[in-house]
C-alpha positions as CSV (number, residue, x, y, z in Angstrom):
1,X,0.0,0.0,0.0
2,X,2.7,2.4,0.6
3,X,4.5,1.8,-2.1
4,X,0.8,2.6,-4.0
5,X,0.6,5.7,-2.0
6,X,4.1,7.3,-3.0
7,X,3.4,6.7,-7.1
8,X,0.0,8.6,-7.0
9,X,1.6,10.9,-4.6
10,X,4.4,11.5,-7.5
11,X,1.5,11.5,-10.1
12,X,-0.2,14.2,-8.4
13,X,3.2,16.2,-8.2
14,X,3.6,16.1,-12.1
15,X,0.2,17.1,-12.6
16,X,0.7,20.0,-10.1
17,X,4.3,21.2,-11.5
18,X,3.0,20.7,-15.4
19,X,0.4,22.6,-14.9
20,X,1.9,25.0,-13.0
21,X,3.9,25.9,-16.2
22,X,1.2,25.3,-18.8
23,X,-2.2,26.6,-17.4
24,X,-3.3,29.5,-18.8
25,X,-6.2,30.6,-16.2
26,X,-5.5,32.1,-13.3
27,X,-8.2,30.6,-11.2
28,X,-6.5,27.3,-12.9
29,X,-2.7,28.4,-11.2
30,X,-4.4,28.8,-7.8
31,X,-5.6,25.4,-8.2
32,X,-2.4,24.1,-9.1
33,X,-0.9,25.5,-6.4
34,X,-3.0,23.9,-4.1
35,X,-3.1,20.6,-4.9
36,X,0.7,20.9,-5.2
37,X,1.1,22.0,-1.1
38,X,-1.4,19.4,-0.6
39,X,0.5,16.7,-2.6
40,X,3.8,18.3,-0.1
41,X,1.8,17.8,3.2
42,X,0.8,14.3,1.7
43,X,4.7,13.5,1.4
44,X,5.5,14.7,4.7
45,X,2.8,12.8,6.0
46,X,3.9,9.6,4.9
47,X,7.7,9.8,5.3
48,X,7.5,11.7,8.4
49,X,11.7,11.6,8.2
50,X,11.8,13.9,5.2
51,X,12.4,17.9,5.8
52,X,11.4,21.0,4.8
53,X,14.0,21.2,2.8
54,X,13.8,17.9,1.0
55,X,10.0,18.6,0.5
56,X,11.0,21.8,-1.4
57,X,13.5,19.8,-3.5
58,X,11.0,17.1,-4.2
59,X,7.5,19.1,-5.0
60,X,8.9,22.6,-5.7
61,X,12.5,23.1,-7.6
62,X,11.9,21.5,-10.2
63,X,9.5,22.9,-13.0
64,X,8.2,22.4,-16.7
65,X,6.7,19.2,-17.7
66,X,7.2,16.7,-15.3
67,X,9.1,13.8,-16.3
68,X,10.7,11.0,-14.7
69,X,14.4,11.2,-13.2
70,X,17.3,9.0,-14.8
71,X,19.3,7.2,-12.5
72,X,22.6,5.6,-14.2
73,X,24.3,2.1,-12.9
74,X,27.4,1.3,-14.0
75,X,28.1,-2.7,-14.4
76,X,31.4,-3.7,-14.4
77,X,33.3,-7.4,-14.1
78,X,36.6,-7.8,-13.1
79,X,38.7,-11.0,-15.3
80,X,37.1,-13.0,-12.5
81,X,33.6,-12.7,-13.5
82,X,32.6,-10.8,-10.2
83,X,30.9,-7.7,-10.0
84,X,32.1,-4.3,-8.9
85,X,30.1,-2.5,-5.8
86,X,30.7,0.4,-3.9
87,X,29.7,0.7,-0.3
88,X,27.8,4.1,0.1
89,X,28.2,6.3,3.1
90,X,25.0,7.5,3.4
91,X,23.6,3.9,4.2
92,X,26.7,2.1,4.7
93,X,25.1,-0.4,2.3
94,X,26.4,-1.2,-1.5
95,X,25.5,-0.8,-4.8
96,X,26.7,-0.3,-7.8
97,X,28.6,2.7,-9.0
98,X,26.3,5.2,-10.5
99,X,23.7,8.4,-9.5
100,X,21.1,10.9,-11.2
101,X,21.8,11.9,-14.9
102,X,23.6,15.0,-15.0
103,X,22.8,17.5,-17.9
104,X,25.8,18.0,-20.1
105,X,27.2,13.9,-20.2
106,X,25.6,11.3,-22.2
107,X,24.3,8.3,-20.3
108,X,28.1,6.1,-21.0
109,X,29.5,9.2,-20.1
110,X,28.0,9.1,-16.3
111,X,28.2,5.6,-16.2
112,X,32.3,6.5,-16.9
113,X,32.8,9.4,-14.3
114,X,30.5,7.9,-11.4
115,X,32.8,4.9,-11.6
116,X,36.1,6.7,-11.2
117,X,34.4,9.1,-8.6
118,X,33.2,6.1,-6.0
119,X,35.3,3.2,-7.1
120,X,38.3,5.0,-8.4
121,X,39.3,3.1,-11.9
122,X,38.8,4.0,-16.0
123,X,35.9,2.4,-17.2
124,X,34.9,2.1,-20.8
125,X,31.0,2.4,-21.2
126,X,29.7,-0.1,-24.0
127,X,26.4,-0.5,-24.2
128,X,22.9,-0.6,-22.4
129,X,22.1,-3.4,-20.3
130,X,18.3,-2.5,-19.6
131,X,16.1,0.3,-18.8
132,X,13.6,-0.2,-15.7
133,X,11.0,1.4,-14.4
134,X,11.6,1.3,-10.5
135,X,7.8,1.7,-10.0
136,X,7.1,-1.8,-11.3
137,X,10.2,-3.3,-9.6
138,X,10.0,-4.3,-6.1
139,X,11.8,-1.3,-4.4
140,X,11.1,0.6,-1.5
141,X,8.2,3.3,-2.0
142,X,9.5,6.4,-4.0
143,X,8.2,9.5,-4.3
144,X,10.8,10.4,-7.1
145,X,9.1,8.7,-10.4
146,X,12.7,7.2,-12.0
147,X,14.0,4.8,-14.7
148,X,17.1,2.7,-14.1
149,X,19.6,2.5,-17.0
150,X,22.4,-0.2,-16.1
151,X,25.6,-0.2,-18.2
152,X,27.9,-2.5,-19.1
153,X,31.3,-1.0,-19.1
154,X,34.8,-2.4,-19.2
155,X,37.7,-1.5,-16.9
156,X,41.0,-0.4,-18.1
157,X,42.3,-1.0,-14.7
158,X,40.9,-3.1,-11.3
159,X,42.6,-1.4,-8.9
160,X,40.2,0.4,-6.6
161,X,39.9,3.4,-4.6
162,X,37.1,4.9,-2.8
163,X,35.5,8.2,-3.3
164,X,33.9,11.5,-1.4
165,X,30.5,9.3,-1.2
166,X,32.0,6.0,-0.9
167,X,33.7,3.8,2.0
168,X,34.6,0.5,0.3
169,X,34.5,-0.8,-3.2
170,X,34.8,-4.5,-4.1
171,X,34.5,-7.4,-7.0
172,X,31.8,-9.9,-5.6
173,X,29.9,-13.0,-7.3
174,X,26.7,-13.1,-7.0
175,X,26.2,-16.2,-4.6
176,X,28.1,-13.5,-2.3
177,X,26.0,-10.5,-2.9
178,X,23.2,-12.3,-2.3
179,X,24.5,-11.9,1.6
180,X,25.7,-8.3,1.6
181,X,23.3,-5.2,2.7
182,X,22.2,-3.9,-0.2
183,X,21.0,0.1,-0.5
184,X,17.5,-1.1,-2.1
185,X,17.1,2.5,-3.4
186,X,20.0,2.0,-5.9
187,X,19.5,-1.5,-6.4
188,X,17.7,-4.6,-5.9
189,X,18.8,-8.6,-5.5
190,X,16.6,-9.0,-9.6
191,X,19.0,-6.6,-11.0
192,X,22.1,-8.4,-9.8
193,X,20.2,-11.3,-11.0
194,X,19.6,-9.8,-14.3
195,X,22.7,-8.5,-14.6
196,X,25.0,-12.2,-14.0
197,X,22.4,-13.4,-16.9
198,X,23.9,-11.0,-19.3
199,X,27.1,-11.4,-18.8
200,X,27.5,-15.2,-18.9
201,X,24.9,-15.2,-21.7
202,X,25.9,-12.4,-24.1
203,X,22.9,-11.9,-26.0
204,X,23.2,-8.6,-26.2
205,X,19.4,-8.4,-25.9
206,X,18.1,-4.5,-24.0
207,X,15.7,-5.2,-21.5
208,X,13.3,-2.4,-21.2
209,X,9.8,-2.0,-19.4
């Protein structure tokens, strides 16, 4: 139910931010003003640990058509057939190198630098792996509509060094991830799952929702 709650909650943000920008009536911007403090105290309602400040960033800093956020993974084997993660400070947990699009770099290209900021080695981007949906995944509730693009990329060096928002990095097989704490924001056991079938199967087949 939660995880319900926080996709109509981010529904009724894009329909308060779009027509915010679009509406033409000014009885129609009131409205949309409304329901978009009402869609805030929603939020804050149901993730009672958010602030003020990450309500603003959430309902009111972005504007335009709303559309959903890209969140780039970078997927990367060692000779060994194990899997690159990073262990994130902000929930000592891990997941694979990557973060939000950044306007300016192509999708490789963040899937690239996001590797060599948190695990510290040269990557070579090569192609796209899938593109998920998070909201018909089974992550934690949301209220940041987002697809997941995972990369495969291939290192021009293994050996590692953590980053401003990292505290380890490792190469692990899957039989061992399947035991670490994983930050279930980022990532999810299917996508490592997904991921191992790809790389021993080659079919360079995109998987997209």
């Amino acid at each position: 139910m939660e995880k319900e709650l926080s996709i109509l909650l981010a529904k009724l943000q894009g329909i308060a931010q779009t027509g915010k920008k679009y509406g033409k009536d000014i009885f129609d911007q009131e409205r949309y003003e409304e329901l978009s403090n009402v869609t805030k105290q929603l939020m804050g309602t149901l993730i009672p640990s958010l602030s003020d400040k990450e309500l603003t960033i959430l309902v009111d800093k972005d504007e335009g058509y709303a559309t959903p956020k890209v969140d780039i993974r970078a997927v990367v084997f060692n000779q060994e057939g194990k899997l690159l993660l990073v262990k994130e400070k902000s929930d000592d947990c891990w997941s694979l190198p990557g973060g939000w699009a950044d306007i300016g770099y192509s999708p490789k290209e963040i899937a690239e630098k996001e590797t060599m900021e948190e695990a510290g080695i040269s990557v070579r981007a090569k192609r796209l792996i899938a593109v998920l949906d998070m909201s018909k995944h089974d992550f934690p509730p949301s209220l940041t509509y987002v697809y997941k693009f995972f990369i495969r990329c291939v290192a021009n060096n293994e050996e590692l060094k953590t980053g401003i928002e990292t505290n380890d990095a490792g190469y692990f097989s899957l039989q061992e991830i399947y035991l670490l704490p994983l930050s279930e924001q980022r990532n999810i056991i299917d996508n490592f799952e997904m991921i191992f079938t790809d790389y021993q199967n080659e079919k360079n087949i995109m998987i997209c929702d």
